[in-house]
N, CA, C, O and CB atoms as a CASP TS submission, in Angstrom:
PFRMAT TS
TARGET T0000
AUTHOR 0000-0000-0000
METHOD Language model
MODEL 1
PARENT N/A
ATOM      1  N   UNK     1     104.959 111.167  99.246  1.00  0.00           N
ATOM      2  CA  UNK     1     104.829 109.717  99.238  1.00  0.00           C
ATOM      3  C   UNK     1     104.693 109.225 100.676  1.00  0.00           C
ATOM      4  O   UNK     1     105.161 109.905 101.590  1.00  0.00           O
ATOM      5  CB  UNK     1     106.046 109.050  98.533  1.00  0.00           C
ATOM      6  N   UNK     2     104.179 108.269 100.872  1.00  0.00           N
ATOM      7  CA  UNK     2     103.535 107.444 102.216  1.00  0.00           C
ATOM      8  C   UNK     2     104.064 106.255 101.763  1.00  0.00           C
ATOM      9  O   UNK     2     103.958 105.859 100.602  1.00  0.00           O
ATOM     10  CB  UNK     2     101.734 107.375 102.525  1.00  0.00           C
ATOM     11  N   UNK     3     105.079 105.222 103.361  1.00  0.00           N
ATOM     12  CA  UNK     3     105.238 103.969 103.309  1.00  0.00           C
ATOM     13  C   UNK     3     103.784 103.401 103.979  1.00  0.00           C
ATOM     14  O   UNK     3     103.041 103.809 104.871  1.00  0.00           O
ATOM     15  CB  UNK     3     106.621 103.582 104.031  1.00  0.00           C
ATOM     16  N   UNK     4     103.787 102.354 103.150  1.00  0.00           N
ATOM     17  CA  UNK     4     102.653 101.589 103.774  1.00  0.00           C
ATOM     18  C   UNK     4     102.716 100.229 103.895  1.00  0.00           C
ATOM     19  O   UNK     4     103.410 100.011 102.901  1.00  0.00           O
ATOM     20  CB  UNK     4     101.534 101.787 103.135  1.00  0.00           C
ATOM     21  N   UNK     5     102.485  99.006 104.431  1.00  0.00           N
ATOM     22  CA  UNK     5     102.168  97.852 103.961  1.00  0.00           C
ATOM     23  C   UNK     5     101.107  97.092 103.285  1.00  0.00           C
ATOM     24  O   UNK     5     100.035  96.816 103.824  1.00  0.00           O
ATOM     25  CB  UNK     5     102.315  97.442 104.632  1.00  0.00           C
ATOM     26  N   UNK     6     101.353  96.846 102.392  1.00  0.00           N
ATOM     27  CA  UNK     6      99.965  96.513 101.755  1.00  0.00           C
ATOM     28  C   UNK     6     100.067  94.989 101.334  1.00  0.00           C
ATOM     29  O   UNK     6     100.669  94.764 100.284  1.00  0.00           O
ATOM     30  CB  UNK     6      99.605  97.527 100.367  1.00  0.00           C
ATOM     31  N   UNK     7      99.541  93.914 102.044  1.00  0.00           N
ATOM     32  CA  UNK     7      99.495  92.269 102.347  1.00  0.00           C
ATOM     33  C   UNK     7     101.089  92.275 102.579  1.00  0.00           C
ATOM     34  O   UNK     7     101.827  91.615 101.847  1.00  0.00           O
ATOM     35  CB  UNK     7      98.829  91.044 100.866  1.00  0.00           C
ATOM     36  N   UNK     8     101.456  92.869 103.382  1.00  0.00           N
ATOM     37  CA  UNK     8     103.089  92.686 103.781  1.00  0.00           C
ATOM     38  C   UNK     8     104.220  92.883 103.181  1.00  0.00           C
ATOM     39  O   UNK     8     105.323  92.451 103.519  1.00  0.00           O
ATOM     40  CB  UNK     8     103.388  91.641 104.024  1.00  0.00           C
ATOM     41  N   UNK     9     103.953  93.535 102.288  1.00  0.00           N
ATOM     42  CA  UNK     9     104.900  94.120 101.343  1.00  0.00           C
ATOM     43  C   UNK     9     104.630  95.447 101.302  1.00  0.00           C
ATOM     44  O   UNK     9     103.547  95.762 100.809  1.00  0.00           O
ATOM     45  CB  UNK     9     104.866  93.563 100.004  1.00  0.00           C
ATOM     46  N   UNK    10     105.496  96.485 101.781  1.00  0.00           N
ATOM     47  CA  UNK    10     106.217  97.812 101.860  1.00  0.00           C
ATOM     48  C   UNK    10     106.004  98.378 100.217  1.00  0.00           C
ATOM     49  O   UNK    10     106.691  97.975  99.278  1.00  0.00           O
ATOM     50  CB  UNK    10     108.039  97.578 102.391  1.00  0.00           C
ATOM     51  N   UNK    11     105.033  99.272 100.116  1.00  0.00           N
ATOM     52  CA  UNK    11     105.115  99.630  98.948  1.00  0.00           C
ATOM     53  C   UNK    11     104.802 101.571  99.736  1.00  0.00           C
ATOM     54  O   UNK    11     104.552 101.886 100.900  1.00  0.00           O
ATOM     55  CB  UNK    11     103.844  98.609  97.700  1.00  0.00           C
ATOM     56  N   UNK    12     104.965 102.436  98.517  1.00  0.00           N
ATOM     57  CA  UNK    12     105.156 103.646  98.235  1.00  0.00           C
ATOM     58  C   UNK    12     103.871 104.286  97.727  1.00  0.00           C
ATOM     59  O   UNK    12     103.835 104.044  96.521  1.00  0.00           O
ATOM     60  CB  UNK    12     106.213 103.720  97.372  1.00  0.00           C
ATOM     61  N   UNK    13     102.502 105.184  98.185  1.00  0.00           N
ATOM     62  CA  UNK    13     101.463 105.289  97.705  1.00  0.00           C
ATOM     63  C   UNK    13     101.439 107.004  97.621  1.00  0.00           C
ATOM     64  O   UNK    13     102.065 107.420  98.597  1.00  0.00           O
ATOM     65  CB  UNK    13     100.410 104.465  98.514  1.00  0.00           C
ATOM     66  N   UNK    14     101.129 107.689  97.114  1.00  0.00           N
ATOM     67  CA  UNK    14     100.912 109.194  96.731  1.00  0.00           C
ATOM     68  C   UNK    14     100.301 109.109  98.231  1.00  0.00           C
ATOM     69  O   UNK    14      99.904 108.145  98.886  1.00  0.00           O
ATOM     70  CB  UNK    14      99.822 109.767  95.156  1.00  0.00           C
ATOM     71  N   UNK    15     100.398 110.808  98.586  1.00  0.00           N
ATOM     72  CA  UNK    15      99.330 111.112 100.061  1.00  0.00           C
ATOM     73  C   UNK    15      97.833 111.070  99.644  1.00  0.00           C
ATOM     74  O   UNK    15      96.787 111.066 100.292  1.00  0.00           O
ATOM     75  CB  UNK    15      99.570 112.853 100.833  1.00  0.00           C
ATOM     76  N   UNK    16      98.126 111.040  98.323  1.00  0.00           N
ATOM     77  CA  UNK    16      96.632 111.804  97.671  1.00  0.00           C
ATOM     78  C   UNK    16      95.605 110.292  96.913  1.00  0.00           C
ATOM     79  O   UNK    16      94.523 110.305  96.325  1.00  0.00           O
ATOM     80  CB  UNK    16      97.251 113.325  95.936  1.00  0.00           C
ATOM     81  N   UNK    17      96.525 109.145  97.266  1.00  0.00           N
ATOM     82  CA  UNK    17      96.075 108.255  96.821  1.00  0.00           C
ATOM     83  C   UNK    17      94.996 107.383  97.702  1.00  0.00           C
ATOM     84  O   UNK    17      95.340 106.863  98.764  1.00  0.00           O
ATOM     85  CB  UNK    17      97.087 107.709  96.423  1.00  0.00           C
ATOM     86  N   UNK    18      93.631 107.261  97.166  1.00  0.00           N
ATOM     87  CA  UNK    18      92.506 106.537  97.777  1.00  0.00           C
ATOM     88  C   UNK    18      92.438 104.956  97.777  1.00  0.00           C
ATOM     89  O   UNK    18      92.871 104.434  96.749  1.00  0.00           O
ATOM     90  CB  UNK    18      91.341 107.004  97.117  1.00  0.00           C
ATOM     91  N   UNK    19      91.963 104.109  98.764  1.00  0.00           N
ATOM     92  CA  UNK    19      92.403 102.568  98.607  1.00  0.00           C
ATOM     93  C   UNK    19      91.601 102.221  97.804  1.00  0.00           C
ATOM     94  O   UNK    19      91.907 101.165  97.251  1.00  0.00           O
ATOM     95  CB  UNK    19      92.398 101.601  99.762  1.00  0.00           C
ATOM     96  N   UNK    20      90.303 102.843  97.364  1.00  0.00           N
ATOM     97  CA  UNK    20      90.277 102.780  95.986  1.00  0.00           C
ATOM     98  C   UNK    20      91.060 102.474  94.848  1.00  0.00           C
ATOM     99  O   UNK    20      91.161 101.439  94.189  1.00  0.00           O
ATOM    100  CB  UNK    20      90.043 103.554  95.785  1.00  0.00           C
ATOM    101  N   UNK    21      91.636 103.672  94.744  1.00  0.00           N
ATOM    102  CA  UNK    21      92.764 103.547  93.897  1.00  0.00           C
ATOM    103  C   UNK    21      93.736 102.598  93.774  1.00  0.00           C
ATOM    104  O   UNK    21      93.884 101.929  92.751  1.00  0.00           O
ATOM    105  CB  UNK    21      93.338 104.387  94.035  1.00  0.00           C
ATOM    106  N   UNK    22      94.565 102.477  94.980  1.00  0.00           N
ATOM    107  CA  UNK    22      95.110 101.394  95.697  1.00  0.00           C
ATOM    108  C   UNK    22      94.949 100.208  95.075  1.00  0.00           C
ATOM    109  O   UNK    22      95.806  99.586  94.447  1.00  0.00           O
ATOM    110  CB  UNK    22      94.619 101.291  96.919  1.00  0.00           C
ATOM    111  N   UNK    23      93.297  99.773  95.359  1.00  0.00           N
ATOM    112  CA  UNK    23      92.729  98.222  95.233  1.00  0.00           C
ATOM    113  C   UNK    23      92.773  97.921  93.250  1.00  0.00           C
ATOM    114  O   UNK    23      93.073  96.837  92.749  1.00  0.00           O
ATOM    115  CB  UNK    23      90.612  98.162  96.094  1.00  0.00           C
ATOM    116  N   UNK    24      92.368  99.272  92.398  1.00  0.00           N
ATOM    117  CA  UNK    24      92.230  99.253  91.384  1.00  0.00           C
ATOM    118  C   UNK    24      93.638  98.976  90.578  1.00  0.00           C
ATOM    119  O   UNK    24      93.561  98.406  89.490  1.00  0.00           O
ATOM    120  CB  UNK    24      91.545 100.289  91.206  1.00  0.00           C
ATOM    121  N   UNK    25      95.125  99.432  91.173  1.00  0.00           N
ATOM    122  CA  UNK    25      96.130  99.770  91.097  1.00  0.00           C
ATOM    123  C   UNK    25      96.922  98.031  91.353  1.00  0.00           C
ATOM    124  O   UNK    25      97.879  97.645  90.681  1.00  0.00           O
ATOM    125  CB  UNK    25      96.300 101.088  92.089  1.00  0.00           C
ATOM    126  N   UNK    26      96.464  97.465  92.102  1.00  0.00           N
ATOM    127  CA  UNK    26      96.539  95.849  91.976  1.00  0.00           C
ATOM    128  C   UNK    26      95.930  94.944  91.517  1.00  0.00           C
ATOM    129  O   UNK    26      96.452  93.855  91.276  1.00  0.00           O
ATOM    130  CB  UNK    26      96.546  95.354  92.766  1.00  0.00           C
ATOM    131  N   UNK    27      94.604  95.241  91.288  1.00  0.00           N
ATOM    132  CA  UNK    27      93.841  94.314  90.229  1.00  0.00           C
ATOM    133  C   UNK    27      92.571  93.614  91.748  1.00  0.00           C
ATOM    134  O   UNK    27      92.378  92.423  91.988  1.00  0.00           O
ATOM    135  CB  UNK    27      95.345  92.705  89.181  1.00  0.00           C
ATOM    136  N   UNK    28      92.068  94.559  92.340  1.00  0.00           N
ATOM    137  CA  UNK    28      91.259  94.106  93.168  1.00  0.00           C
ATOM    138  C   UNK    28      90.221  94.443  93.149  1.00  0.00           C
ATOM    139  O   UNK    28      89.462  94.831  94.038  1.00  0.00           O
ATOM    140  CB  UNK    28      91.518  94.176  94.080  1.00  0.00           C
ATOM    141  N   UNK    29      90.068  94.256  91.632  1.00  0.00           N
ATOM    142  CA  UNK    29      87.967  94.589  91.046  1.00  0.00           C
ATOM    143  C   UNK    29      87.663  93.476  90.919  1.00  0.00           C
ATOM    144  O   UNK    29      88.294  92.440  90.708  1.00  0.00           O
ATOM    145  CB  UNK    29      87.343  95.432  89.360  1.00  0.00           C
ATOM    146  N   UNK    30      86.015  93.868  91.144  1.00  0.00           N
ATOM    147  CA  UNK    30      85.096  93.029  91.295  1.00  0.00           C
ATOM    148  C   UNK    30      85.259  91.450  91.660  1.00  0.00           C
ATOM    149  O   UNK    30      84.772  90.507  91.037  1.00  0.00           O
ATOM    150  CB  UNK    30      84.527  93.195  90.260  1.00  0.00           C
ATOM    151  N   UNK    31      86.137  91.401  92.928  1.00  0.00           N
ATOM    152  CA  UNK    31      86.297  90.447  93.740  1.00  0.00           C
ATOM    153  C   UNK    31      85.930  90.416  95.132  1.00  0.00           C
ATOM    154  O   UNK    31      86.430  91.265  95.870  1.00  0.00           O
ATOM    155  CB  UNK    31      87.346  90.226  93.655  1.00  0.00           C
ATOM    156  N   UNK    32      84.895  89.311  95.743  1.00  0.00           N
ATOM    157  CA  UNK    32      85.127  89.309  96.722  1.00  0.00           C
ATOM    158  C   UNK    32      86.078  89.104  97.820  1.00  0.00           C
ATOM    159  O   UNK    32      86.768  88.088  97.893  1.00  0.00           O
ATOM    160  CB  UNK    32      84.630  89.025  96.712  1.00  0.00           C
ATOM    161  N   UNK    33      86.124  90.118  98.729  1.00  0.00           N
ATOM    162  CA  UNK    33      87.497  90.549  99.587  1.00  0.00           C
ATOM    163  C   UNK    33      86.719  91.364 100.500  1.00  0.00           C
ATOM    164  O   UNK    33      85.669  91.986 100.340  1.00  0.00           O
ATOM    165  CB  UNK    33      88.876  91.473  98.733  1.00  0.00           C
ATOM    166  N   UNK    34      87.800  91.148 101.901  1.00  0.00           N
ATOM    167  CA  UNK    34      87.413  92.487 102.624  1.00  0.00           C
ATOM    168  C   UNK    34      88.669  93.589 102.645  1.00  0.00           C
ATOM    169  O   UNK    34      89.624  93.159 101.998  1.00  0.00           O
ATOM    170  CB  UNK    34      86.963  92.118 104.251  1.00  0.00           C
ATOM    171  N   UNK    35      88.841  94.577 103.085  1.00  0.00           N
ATOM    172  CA  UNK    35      89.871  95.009 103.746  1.00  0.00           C
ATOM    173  C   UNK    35      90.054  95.414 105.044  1.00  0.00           C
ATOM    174  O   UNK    35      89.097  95.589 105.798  1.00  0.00           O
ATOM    175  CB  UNK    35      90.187  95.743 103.222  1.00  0.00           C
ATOM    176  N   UNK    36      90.825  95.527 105.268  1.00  0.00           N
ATOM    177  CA  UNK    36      91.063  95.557 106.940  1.00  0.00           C
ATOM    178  C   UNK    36      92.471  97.119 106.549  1.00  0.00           C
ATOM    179  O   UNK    36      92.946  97.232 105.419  1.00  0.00           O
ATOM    180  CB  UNK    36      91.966  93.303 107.910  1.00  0.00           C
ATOM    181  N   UNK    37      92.830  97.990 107.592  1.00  0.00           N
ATOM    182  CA  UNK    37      93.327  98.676 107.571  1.00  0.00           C
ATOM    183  C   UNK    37      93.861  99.020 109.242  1.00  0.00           C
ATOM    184  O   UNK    37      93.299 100.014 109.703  1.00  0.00           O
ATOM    185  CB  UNK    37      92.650  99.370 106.769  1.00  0.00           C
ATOM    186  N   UNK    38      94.711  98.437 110.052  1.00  0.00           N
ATOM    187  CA  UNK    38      95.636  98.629 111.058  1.00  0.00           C
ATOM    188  C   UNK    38      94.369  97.631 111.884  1.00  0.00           C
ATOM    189  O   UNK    38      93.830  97.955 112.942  1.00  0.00           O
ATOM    190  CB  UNK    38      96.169 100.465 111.578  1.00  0.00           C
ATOM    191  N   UNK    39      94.099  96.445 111.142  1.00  0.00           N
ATOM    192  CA  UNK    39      93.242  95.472 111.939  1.00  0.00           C
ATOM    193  C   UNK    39      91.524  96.088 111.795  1.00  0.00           C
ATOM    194  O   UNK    39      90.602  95.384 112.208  1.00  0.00           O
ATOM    195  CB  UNK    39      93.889  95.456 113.751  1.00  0.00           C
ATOM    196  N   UNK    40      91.332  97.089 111.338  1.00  0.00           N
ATOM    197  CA  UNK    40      90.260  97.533 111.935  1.00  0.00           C
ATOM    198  C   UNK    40      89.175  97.363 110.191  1.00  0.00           C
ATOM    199  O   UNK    40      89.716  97.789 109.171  1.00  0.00           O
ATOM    200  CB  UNK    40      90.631  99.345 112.829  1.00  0.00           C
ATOM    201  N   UNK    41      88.135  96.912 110.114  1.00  0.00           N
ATOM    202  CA  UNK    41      87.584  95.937 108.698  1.00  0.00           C
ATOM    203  C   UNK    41      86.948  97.688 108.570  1.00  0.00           C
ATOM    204  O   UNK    41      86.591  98.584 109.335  1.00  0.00           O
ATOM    205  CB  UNK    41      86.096  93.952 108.887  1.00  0.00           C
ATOM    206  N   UNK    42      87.110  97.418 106.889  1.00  0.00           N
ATOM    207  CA  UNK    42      85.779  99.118 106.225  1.00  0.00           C
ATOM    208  C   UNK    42      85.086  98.465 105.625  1.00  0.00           C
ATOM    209  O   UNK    42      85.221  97.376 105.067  1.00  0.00           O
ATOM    210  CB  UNK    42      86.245 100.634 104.981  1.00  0.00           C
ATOM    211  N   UNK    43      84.133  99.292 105.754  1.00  0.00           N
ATOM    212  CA  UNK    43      83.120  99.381 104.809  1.00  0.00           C
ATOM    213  C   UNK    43      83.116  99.396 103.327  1.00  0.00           C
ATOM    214  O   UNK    43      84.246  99.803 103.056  1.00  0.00           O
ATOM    215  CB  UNK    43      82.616 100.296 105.081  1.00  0.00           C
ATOM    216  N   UNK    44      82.665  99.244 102.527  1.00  0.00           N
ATOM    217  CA  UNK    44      82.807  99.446 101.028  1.00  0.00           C
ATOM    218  C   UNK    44      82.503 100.965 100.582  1.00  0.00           C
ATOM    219  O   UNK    44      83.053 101.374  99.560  1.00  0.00           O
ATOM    220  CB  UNK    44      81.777  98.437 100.255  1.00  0.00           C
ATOM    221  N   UNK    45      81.701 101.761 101.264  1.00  0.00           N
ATOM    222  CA  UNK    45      81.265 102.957 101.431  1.00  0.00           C
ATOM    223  C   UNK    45      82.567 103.932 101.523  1.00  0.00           C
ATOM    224  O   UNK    45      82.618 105.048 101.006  1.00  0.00           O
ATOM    225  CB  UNK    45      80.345 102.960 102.631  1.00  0.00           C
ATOM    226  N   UNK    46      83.567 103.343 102.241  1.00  0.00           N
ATOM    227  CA  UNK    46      84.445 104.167 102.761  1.00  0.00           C
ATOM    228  C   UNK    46      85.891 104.216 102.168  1.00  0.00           C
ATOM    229  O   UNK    46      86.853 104.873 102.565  1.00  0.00           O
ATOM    230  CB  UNK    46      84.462 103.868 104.046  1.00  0.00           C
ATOM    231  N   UNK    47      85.776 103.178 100.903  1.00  0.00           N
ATOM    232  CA  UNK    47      87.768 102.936 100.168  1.00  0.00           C
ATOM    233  C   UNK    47      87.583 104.269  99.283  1.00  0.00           C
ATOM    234  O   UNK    47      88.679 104.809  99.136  1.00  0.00           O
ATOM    235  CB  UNK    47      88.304 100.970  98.707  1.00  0.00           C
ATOM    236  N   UNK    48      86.680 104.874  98.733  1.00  0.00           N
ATOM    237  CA  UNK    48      86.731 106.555  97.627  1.00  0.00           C
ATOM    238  C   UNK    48      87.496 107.393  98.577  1.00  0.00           C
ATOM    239  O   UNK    48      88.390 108.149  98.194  1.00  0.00           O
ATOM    240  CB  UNK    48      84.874 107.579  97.210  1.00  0.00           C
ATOM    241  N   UNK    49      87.151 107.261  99.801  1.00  0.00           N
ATOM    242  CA  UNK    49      87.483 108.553 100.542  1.00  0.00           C
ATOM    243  C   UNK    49      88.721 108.032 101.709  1.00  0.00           C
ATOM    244  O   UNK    49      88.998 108.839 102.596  1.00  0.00           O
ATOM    245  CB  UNK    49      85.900 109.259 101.365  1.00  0.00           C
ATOM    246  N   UNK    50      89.134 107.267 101.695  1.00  0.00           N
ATOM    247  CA  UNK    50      90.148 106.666 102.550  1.00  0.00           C
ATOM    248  C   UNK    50      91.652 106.744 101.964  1.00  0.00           C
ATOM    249  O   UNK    50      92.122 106.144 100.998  1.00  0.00           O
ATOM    250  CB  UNK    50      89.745 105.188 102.780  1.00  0.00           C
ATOM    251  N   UNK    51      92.248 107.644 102.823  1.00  0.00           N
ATOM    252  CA  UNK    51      93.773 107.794 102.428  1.00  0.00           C
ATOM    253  C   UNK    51      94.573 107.126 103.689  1.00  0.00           C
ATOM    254  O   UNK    51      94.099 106.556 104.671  1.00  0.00           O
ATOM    255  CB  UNK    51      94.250 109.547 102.186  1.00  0.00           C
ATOM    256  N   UNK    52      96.094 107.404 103.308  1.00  0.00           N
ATOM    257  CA  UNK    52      96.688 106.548 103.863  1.00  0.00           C
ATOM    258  C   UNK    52      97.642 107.503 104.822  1.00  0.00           C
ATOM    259  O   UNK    52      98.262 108.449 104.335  1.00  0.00           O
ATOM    260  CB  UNK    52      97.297 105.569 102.852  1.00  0.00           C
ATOM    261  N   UNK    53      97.701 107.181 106.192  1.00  0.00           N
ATOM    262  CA  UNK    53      98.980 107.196 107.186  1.00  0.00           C
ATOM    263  C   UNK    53     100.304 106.774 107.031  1.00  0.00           C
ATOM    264  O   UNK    53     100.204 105.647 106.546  1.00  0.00           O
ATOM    265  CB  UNK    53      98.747 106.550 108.159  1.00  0.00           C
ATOM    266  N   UNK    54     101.121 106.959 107.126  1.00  0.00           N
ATOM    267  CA  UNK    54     102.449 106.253 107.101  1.00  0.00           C
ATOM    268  C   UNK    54     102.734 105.290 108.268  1.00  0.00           C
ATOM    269  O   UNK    54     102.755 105.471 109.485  1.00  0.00           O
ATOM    270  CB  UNK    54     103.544 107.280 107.085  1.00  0.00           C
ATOM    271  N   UNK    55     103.028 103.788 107.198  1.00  0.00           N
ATOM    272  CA  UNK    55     102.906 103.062 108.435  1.00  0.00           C
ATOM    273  C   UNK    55     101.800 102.144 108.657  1.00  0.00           C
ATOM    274  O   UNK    55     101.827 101.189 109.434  1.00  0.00           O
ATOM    275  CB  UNK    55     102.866 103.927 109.419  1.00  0.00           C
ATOM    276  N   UNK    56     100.707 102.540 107.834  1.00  0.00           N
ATOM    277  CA  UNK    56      99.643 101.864 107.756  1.00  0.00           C
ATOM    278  C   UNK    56      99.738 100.576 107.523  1.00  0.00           C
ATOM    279  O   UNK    56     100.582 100.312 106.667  1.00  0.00           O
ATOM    280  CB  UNK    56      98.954 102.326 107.000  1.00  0.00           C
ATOM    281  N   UNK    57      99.046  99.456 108.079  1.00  0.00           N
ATOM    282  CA  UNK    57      98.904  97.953 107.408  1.00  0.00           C
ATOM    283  C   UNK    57      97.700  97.909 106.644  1.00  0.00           C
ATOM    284  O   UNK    57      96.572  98.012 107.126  1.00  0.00           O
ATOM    285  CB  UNK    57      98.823  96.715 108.492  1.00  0.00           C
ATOM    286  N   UNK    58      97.993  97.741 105.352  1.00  0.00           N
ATOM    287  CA  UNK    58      96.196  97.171 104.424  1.00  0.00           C
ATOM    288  C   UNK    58      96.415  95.856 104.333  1.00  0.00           C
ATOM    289  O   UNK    58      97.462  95.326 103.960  1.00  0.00           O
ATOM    290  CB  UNK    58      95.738  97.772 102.496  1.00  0.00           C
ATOM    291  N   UNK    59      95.177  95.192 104.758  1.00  0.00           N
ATOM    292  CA  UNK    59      95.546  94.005 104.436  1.00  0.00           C
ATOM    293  C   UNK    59      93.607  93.168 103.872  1.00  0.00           C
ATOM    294  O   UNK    59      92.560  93.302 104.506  1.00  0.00           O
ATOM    295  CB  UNK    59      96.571  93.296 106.079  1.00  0.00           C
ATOM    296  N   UNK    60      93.790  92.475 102.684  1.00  0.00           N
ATOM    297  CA  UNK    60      93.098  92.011 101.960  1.00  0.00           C
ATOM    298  C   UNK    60      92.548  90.657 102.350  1.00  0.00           C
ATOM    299  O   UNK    60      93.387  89.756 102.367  1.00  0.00           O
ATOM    300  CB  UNK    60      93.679  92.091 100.940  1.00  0.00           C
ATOM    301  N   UNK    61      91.309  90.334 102.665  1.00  0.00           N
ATOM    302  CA  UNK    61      90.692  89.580 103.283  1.00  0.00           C
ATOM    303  C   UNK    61      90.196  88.555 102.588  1.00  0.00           C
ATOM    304  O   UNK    61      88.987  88.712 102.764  1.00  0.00           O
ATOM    305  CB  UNK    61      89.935  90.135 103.859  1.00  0.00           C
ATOM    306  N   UNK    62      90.332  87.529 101.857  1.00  0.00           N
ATOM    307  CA  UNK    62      89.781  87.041 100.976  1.00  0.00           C
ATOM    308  C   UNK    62      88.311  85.445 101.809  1.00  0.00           C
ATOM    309  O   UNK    62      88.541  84.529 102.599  1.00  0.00           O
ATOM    310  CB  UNK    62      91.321  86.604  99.931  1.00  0.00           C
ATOM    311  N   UNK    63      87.710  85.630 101.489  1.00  0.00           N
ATOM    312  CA  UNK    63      86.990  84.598 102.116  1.00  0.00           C
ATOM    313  C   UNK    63      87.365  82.908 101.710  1.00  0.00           C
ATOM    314  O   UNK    63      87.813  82.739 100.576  1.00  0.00           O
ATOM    315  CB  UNK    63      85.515  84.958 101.757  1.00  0.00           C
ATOM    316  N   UNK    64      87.210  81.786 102.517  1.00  0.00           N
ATOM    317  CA  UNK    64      87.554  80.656 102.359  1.00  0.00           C
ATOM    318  C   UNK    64      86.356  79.902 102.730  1.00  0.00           C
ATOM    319  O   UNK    64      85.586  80.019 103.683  1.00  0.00           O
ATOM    320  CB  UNK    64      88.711  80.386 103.008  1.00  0.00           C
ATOM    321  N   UNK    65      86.406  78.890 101.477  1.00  0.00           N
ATOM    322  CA  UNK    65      85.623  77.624 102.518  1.00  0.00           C
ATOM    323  C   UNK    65      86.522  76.605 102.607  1.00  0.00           C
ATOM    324  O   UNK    65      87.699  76.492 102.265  1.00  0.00           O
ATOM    325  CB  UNK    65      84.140  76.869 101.932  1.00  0.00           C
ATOM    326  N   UNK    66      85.283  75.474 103.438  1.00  0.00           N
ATOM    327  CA  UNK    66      85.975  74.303 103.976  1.00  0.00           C
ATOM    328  C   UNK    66      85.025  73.540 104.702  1.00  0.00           C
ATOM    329  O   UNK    66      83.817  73.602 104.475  1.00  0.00           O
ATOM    330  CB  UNK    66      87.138  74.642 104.845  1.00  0.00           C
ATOM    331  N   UNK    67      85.533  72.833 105.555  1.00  0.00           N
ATOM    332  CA  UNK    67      84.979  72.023 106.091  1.00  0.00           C
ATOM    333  C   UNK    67      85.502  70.380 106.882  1.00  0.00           C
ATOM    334  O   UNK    67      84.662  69.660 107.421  1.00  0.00           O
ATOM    335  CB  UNK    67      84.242  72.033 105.190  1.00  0.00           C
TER
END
């Protein structure tokens, strides 16, 4: 198991678990979002194959308007 933060809350993820998985595992289909992972934004190409560090920040980007 890996601590991680995921939107600031300390949760517990398998080593073997993809943010794929992750995103599917909270209900983060087919929404627009970005993610960001220790500040640094991915690609969509890259959450199948992306595992997690201990310690990691994920954090979920949601877009806003305004004006």
């Amino acid at each position: 198991m890996v601590s991680i933060h995921f939107n600031d809350v300390l949760q517990q993820v398998e080593s073997t678990q993809s943010l794929h998985d992750l995103l599917i595992q909270n209900n983060y289909i087919e929404q627009h979002f970005a993610v960001a992972i220790n500040n640094q934004l991915l690609p969509r190409s890259a959450y199948s194959s992306t595992l997690f560090n201990p310690g990691d920040r994920v954090d979920i980007i949601v877009p806003m308007q305004g004006g």
